[in-house]
C-alpha positions in Angstrom: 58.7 -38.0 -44.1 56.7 -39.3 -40.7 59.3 -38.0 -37.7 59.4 -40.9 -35.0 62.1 -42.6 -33.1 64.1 -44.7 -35.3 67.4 -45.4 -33.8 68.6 -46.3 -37.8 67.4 -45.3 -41.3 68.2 -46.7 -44.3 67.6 -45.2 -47.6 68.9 -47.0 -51.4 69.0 -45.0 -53.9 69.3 -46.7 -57.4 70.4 -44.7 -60.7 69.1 -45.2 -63.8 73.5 -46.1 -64.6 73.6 -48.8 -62.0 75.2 -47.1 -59.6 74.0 -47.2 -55.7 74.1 -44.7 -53.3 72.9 -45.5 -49.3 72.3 -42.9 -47.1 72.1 -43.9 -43.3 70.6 -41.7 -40.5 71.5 -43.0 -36.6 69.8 -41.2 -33.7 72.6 -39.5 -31.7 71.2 -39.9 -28.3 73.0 -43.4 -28.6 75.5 -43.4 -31.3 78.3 -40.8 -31.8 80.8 -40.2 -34.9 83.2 -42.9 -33.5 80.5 -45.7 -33.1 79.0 -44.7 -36.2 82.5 -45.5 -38.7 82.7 -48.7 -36.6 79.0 -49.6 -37.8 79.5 -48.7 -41.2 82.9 -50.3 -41.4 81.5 -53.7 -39.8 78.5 -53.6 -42.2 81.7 -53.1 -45.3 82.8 -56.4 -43.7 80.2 -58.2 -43.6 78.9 -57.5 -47.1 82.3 -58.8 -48.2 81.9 -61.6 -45.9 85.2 -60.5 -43.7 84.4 -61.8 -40.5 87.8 -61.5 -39.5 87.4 -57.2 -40.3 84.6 -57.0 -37.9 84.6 -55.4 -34.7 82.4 -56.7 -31.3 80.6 -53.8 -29.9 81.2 -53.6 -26.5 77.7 -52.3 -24.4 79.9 -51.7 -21.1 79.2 -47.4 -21.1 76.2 -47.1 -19.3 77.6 -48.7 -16.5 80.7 -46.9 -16.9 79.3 -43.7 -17.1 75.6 -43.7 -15.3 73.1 -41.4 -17.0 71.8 -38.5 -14.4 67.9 -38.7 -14.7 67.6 -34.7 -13.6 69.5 -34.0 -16.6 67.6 -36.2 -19.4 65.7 -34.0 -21.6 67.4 -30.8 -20.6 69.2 -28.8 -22.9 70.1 -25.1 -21.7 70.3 -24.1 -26.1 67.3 -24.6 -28.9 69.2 -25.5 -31.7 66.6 -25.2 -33.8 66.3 -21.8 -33.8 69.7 -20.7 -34.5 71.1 -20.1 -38.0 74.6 -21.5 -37.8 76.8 -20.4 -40.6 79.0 -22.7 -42.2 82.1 -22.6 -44.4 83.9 -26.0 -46.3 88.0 -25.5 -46.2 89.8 -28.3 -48.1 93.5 -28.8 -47.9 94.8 -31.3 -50.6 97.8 -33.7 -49.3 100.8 -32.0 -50.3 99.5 -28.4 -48.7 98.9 -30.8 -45.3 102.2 -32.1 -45.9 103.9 -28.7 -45.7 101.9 -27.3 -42.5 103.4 -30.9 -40.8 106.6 -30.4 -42.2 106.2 -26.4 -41.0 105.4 -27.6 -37.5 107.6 -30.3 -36.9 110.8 -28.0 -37.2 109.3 -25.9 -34.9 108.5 -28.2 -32.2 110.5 -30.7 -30.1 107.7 -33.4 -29.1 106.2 -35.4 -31.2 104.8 -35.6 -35.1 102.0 -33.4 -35.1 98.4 -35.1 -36.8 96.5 -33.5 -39.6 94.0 -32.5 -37.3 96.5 -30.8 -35.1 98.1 -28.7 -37.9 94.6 -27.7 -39.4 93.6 -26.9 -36.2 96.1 -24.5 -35.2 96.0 -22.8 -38.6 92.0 -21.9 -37.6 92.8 -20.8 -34.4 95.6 -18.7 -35.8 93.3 -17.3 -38.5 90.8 -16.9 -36.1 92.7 -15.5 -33.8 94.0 -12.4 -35.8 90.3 -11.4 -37.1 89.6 -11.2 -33.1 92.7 -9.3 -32.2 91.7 -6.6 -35.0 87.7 -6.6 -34.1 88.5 -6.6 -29.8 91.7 -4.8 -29.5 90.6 -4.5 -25.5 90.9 -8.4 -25.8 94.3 -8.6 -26.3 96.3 -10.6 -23.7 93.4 -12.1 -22.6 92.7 -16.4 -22.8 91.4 -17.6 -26.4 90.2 -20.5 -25.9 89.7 -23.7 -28.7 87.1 -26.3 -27.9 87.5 -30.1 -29.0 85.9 -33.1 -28.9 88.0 -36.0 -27.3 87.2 -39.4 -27.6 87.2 -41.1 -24.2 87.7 -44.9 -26.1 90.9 -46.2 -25.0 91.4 -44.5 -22.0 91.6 -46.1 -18.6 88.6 -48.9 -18.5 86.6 -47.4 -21.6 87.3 -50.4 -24.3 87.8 -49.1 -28.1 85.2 -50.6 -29.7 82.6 -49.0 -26.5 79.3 -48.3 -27.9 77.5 -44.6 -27.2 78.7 -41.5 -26.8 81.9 -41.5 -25.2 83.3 -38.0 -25.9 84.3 -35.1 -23.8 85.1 -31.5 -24.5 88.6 -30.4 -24.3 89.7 -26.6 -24.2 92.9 -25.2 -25.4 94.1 -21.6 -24.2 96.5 -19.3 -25.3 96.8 -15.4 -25.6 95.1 -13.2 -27.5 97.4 -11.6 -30.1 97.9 -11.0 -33.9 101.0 -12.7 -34.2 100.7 -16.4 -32.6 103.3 -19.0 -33.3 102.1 -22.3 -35.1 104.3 -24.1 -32.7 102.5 -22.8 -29.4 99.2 -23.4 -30.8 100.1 -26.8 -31.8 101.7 -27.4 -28.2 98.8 -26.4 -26.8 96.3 -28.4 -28.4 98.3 -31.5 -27.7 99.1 -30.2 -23.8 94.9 -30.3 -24.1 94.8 -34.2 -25.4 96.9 -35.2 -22.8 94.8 -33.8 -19.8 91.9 -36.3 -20.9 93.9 -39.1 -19.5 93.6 -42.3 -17.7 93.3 -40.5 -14.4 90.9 -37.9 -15.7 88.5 -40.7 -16.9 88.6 -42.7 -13.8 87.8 -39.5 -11.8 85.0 -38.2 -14.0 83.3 -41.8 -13.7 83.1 -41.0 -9.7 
């Protein structure tokens, strides 16, 4: 394949049953995860001729969020070069159904997500490998990173075009034996820092 710029490639692949598959590749210097489901959701539309299903883009984050022209082009890590290993977990419905129903006995807010439940059940897994490799680590902040999606927040519409993410990072304690309940708290406590107000400060 000839490596240039695209900002969107499409490939059809045709079986010799009939069946179609597309495969689509978007550049991520423009697009993230969030504006790429909207694309392929509006293109689902359109194909079924649902104009009433498809969502306006909305070009407003570059002058939301100004790019820094030091920065362009500089990245502190060579991805390239590093192995990253990888490992595919899948919880079927009823096994996510019992980690909510776990959780929500054990905490007073509000119905945890998927994501929150799965999430705390890495970090907890995660969390008591470390505590057996580092015992000089215990009691010490273990931290979980997240991506946030800025869209909806303060002046950033939903249907914003780009990447409008930031990185959250949840903290608890080092230890073998962490509660579901405070891991799921803090995750949450983490969503709700990336607020209205931290938006509107970030964009000064």
């Amino acid at each position: 394949m000839i490596r240039r710029n695209y900002v969107l490639m499409i490939q059809v692949n045709i079986f010799s049953c009939g069946g179609i598959a597309l495969c689509t590749c978007i550049s991520h210097k423009i697009l993230d995860g969030s504006t790429y489901a909207v694309f392929l959701k509006d293109w689902t539309a359109a194909v079924r001729r649902s104009s009433s299903e498809i969502v306006h883009p909305s070009f407003t984050g570059p002058s939301l969020f100004p790019q820094i022209p030091s920065l362009l082009d500089k990245c502190p890590i060579d991805f390239s070069k590093i192995n990253f290993p990888s490992q595919r977990f899948v919880f079927s419905g009823p096994k996510l159904a019992a980690l909510k129903a776990q959780t929500e006995v054990l905490i007073s807010e509000c119905v945890p997500s998927r994501f929150e439940v799965v999430a705390a059940l890495l970090w907890k897994c995660v969390a008591k490998a470390a505590s057996k490799s580092y015992e000089s680590s215990l009691g010490k902040p273990f931290n979980l990173g997240m991506i946030i999606n800025l869209r909806g927040k303060n002046c950033v519409p939903k249907n914003s075009v780009g990447n409008l993410v930031w990185r959250g990072l949840a903290q608890c304690k080092l230890s073998p034996q962490l509660e579901p309940k405070t891991l799921v708290h803090q995750i949450k406590k983490c969503k709700t820092e990336i607020n209205d107000d931290f938006v509107e400060a970030m964009k000064e």
